[in-house]
C-alpha positions as CSV (number, residue, x, y, z in Angstrom):
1,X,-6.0,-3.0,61.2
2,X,-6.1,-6.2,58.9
3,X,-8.8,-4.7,56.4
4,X,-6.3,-1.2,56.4
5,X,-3.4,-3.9,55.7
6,X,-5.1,-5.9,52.9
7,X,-6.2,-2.6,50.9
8,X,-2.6,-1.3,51.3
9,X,-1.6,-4.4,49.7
10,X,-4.6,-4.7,46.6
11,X,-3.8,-1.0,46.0
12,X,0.0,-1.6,45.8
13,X,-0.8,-4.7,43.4
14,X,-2.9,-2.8,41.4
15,X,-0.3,0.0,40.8
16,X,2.0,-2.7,39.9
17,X,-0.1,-4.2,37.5
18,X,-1.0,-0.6,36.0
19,X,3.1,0.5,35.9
20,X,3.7,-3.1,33.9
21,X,0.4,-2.8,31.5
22,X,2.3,0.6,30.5
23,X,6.0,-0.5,30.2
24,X,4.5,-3.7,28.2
25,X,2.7,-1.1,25.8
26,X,5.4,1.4,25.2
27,X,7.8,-1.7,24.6
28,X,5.4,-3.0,22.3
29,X,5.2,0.3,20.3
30,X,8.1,0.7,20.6
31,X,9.1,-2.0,18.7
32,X,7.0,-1.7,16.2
33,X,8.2,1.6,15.2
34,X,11.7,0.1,14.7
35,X,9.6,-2.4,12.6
36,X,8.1,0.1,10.6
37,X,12.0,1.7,10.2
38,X,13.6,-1.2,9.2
39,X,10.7,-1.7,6.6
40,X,11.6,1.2,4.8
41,X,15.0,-0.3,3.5
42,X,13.3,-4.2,3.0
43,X,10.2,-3.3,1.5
44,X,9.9,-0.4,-0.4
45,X,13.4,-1.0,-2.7
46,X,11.3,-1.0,-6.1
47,X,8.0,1.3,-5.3
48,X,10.8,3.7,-4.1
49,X,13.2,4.0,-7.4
50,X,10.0,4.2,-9.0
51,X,10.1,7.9,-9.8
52,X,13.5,7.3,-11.6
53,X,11.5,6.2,-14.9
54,X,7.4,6.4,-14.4
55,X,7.6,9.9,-16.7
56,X,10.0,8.7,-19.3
57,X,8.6,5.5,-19.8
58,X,4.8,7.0,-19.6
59,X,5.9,9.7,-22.4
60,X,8.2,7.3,-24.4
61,X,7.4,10.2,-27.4
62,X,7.5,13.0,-25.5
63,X,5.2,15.5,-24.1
64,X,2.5,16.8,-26.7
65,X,0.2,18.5,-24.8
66,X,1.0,19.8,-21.0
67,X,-2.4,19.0,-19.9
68,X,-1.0,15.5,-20.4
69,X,1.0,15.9,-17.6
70,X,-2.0,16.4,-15.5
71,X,-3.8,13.5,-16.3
72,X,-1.0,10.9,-15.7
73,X,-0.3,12.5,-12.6
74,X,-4.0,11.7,-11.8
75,X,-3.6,8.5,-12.9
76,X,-0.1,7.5,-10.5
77,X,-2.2,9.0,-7.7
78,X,-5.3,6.8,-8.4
79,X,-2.7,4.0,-8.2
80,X,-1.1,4.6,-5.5
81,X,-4.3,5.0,-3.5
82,X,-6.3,2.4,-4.8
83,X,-3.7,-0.7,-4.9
84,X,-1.0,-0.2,-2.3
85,X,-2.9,1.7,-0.1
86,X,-6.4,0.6,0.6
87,X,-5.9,-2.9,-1.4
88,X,-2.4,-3.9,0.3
89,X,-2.1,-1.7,3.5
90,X,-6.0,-2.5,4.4
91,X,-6.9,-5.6,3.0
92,X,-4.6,-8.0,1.9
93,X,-2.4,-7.3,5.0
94,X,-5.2,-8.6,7.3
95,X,-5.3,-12.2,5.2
96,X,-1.9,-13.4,6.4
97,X,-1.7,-16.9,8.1
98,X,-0.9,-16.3,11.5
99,X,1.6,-13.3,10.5
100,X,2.6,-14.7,7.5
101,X,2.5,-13.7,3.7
102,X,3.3,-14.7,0.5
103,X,2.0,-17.8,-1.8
104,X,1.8,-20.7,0.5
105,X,0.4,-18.7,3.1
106,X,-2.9,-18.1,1.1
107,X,-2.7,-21.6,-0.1
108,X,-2.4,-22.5,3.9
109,X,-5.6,-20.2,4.2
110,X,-7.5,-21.6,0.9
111,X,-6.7,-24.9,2.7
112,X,-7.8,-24.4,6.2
113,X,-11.2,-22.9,4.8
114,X,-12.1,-24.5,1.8
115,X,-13.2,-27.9,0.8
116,X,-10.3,-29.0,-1.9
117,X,-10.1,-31.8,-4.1
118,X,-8.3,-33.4,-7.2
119,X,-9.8,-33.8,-10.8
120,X,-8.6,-36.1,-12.7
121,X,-7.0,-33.7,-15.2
122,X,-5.0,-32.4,-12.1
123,X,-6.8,-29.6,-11.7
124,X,-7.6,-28.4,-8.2
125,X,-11.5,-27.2,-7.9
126,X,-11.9,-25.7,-4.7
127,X,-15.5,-25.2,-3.2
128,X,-15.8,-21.9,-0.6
129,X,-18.1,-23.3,2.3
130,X,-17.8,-19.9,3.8
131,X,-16.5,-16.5,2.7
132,X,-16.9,-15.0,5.6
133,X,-14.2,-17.4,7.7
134,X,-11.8,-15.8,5.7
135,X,-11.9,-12.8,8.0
136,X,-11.5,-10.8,5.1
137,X,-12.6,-9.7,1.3
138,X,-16.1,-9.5,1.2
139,X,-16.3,-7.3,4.8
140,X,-13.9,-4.9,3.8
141,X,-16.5,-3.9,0.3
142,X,-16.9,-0.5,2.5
143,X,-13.2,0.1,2.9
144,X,-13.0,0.0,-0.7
145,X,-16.1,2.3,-1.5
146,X,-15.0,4.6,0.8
147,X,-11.5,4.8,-0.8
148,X,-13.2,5.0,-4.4
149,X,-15.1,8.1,-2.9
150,X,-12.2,9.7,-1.8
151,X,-10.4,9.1,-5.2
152,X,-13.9,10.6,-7.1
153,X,-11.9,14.3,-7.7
154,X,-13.9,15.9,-10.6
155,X,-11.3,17.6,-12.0
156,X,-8.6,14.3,-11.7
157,X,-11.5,12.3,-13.7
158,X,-11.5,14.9,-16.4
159,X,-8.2,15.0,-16.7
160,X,-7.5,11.2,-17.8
161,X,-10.8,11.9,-19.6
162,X,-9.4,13.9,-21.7
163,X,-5.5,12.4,-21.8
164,X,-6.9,9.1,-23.0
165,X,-9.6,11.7,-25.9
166,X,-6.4,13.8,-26.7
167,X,-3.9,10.5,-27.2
168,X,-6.5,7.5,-28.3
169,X,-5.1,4.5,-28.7
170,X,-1.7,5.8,-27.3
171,X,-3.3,7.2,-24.1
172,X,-4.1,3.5,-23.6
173,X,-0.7,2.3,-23.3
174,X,0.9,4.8,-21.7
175,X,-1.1,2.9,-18.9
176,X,2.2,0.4,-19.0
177,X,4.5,3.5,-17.6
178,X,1.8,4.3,-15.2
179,X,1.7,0.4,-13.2
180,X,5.4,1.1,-13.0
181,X,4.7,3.0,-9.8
182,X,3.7,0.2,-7.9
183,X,6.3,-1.7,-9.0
184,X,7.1,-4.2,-6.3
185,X,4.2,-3.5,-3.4
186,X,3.4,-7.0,-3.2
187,X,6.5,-7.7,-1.1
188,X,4.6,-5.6,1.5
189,X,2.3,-9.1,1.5
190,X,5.3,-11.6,1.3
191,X,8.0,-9.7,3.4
192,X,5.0,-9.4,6.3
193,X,6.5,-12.4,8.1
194,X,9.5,-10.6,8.6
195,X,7.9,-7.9,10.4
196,X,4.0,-6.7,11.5
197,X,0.8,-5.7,10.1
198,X,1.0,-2.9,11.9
199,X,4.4,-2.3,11.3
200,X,4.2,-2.3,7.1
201,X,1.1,-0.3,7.5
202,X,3.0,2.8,9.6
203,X,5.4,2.5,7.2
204,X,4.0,3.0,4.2
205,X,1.2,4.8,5.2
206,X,3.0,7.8,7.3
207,X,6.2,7.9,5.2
208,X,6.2,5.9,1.7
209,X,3.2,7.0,0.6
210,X,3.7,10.9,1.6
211,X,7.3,10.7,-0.3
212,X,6.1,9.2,-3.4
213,X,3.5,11.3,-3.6
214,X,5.6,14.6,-3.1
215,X,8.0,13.5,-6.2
216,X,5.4,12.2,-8.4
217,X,3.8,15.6,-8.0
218,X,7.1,17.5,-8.0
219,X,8.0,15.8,-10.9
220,X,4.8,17.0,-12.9
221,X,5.1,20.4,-12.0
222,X,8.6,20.7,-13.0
223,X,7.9,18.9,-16.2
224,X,5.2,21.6,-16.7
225,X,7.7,24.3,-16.9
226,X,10.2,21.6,-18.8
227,X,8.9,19.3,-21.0
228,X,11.9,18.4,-22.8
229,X,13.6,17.1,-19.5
230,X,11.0,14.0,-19.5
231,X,13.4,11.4,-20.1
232,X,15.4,12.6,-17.2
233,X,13.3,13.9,-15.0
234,X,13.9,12.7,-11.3
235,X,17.7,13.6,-12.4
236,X,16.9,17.2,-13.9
237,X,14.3,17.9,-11.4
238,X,16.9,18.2,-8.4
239,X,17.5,21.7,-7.7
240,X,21.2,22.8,-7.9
């Protein structure tokens, strides 16, 4: 009677235990979706107006050749993939200071891990005792290989082959309009205190990226059919 007594009790404990394991975890996603929301408006204010003037300032004489068109699209892509994706999103994200980011929170980290001292000419030499108790850099090498193997399209590689052979030395600073589209991603390091990995990750991952992508693209192909609209291109490229 008292051994049927004490396993109606363990097994009612248990399905407590399991019912507040699953409320805790659906709270806690929970919230970090309305993290990743509210990142969207913080965040992403000058990566998102971006596609206002990448073209016009890329093509500050116009379009020449179409193919052009291809091979700084390849080039915004490359960008977007290589520096706010897998460099921000993957890797810097994960050297924050106990969730949070931003200038003195690497200089808490280079502190915490790093033997530092003064020279006399006020210069600070720092000695590394230890990569690896960063947590990060060194063991994320096969992040970023397989992110440069993903980016390895043939054709995207001939394409900026060929813009930078076509233009020469001008093919070389259009380069300047093409950083323009990551203007601003290293607020998703130094705006992470206000919110979660996790959270800036979603966020640019499932929704930033995806919509940049889709107007940089949309952008090309309409300027394809338009060149003379370049210096107005987010604006002409609306339908209606």
């Amino acid at each position: 009677m008292e051994g049927a007594k004490l396993r109606r009790v363990m097994h009612s404990t248990w399905k407590l235990g399991s019912t507040t394991h699953t409320h805790h975890s659906q709270a806690s996603w929970g919230r970090t979706l309305i993290l990743a929301f509210q990142c969207l408006g913080v965040i992403y204010g000058d990566v998102g107006t971006s596609p206002l003037y990448v073209y016009s300032s890329t093509f500050t004489d116009g379009i020449k050749d179409n193919q052009d068109i291809l091979g700084v699209l390849s080039l915004i892509i490359y960008t977007l993939l290589l520096s706010p994706l897998i460099k921000y999103a993957f890797i810097v994200l994960r050297a924050n200071d106990t969730g949070n980011g931003g200038t003195f929170a690497l200089y808490s980290l280079i502190s915490r891990h790093a033997n530092m001292s003064l020279v006399p000419n006020a210069v600070v030499g720092i000695s590394i005792a230890n990569p690896s108790d960063f947590g990060f850099g060194f063991n994320n090498l096969g992040v970023i290989k397989g992110g440069i193997h993903i980016c390895s399209n043939h054709h995207r590689l001939v394409c900026i082959h060929r813009l930078f052979k076509r233009n020469g030395s001008k093919g070389w600073q259009s380069l300047g309009g093409v950083v323009l589209c990551i203007t601003g991603t290293e607020a998703m390091f130094a705006d992470i205190g206000h919110f979660s990995v996790l959270a800036v990750q979603l966020s640019f991952s499932t929704v930033v990226l995806p919509a940049l992508l889709s107007t940089y693209i949309g952008q090309a192909a309409y300027l394809s059919k338009n060149p003379g609209d370049v210096l107005d291109t987010f604006y002409a490229s609306i339908p209606g």
